[in-house]
C-alpha atoms as one frame of an Amber mdcrd trajectory, in Angstrom:
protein
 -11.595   6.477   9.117 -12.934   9.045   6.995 -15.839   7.943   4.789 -14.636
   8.321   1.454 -11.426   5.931   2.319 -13.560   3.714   4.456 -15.849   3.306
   0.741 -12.424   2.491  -1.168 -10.828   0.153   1.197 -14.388  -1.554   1.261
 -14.915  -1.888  -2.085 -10.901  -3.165  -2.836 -11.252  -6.810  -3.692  -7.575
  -7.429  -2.183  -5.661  -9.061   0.355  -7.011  -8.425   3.582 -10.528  -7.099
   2.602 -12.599  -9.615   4.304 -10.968  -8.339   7.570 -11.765  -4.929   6.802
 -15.396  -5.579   5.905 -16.034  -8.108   9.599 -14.298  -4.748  11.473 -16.371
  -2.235  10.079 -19.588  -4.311  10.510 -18.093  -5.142  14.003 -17.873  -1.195
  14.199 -21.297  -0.638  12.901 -22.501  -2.945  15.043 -21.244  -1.614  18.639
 -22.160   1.828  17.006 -25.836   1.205  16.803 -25.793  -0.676  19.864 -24.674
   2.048  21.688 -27.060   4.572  19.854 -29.904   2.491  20.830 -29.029   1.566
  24.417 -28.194   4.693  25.807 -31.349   6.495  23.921 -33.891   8.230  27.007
 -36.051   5.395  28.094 -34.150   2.894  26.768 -34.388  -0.547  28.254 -30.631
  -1.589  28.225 -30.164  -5.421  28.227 -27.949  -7.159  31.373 -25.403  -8.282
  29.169 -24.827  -4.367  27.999 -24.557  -3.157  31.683 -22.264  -5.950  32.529
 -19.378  -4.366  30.674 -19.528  -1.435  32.279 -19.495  -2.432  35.959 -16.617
  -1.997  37.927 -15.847  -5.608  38.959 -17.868  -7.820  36.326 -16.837  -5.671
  32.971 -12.593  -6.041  33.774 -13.165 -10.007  34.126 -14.968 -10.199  31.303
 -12.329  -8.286  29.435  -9.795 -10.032  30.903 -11.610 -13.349  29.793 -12.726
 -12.204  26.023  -8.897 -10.935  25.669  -7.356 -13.691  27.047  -9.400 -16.941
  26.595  -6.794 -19.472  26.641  -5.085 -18.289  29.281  -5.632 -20.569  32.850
  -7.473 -18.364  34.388  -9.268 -18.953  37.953 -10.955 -17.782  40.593  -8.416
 -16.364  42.401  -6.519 -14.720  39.516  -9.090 -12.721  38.431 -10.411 -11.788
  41.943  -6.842 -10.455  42.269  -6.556  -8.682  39.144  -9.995  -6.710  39.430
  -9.059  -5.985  43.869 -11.485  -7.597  45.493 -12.300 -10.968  47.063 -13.374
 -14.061  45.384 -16.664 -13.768  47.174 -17.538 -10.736  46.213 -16.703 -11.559
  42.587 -18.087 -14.557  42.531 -21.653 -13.499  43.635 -21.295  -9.743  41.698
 -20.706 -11.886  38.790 -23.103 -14.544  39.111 -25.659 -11.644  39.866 -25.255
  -9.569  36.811 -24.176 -12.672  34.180 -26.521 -15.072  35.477 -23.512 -17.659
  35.661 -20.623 -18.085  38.714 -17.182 -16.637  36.425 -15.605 -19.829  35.910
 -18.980 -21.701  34.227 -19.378 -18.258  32.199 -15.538 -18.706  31.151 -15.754
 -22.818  30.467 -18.869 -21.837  28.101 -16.982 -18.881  26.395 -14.095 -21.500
  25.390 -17.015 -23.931  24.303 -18.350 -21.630  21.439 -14.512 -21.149  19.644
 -13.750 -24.722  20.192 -17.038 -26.368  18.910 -15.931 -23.616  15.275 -12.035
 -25.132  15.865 -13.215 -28.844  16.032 -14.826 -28.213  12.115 -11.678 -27.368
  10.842  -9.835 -30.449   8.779  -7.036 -31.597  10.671  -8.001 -30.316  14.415
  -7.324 -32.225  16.786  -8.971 -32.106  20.371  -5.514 -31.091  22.183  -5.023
 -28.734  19.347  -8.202 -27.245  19.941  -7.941 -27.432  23.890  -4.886 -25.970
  23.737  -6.381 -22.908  21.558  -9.554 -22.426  23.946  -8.020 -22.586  27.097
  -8.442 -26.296  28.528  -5.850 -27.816  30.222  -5.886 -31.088  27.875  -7.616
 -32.383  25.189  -9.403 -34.633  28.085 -11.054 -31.347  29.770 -11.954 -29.976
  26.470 -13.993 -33.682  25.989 -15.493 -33.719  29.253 -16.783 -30.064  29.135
 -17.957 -30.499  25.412 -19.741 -33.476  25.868 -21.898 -31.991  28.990 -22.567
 -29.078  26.946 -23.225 -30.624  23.316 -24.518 -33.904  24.114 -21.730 -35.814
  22.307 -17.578 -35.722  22.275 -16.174 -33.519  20.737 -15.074 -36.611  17.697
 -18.671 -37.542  17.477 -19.216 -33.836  16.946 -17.184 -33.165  14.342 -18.342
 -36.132  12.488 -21.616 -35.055  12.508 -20.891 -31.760  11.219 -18.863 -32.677
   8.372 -21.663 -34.873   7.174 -24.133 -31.879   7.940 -21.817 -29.517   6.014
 -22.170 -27.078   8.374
């Protein structure tokens, strides 16, 4: 986008401007994140080299993509051509976390924003993030957070944050 439209459309207080403004800091971001990382003698971070392995950065794609979608093992083994062995301990080598504990942690960050919305409702939610019912969702939440994911939206509204 050329800069002079890029200042208009930023500066336009209309419909659709708030998207505008998160994608160009989203593109300002990943710009200077790629300035910086692949600078001489620049010490680029695990997560950053992740993406751009040959096994590891299409499941993660697949998985940021696709989040509610019932992903396992096997599936994404398949889709990336190699064995569930190999992905599982090229993944778990480079992320630091085996693909499906990485993927169940992904969903928990969406649905613990989803659960402060008025109205949600755990299957809702589940349903959104990629849990098979609003059960799942529960038992993964509360190992993660500490509390249900009920208890945790009471607290937050209270919090007001």
């Amino acid at each position: 986008m050329p800069s002079q439209l890029r200042d208009q459309e930023i500066t336009r207080e209309e419909p659709g401007q708030q998207a505008l403004l998160d994608r160009t800091l989203d593109l300002m971001l990943i710009t200077a994140l790629r300035a910086w990382f692949t600078r001489p003698g620049a010490q680029i971070p695990a997560w950053y080299l992740t993406h751009s392995d040959f096994v590891v950065g299409p499941v993660l794609r697949l998985m940021h993509t696709n989040l509610a979608h019932p992903w396992t093992l096997d599936a994404l083994a398949a889709k990336t051509g190699v064995s569930r062995t190999n992905l599982a301990r090229r993944f778990t080598t480079l992320v630091g976390l085996p693909p499906m504990t990485y993927l169940r942690e992904r969903r928990l960050a969406p649905a613990a924003d989803l659960l402060r919305e008025p109205g949600a409702t755990s299957a809702a939610v589940a349903s959104r993030v990629g849990f098979a019912n609003a059960f799942a969702l529960s038992t993964a939440f509360k190992k993660q957070h500490g509390v249900s994911p009920s208890d945790y939206r009471t607290r937050e509204s209270h919090t007001g944050t």
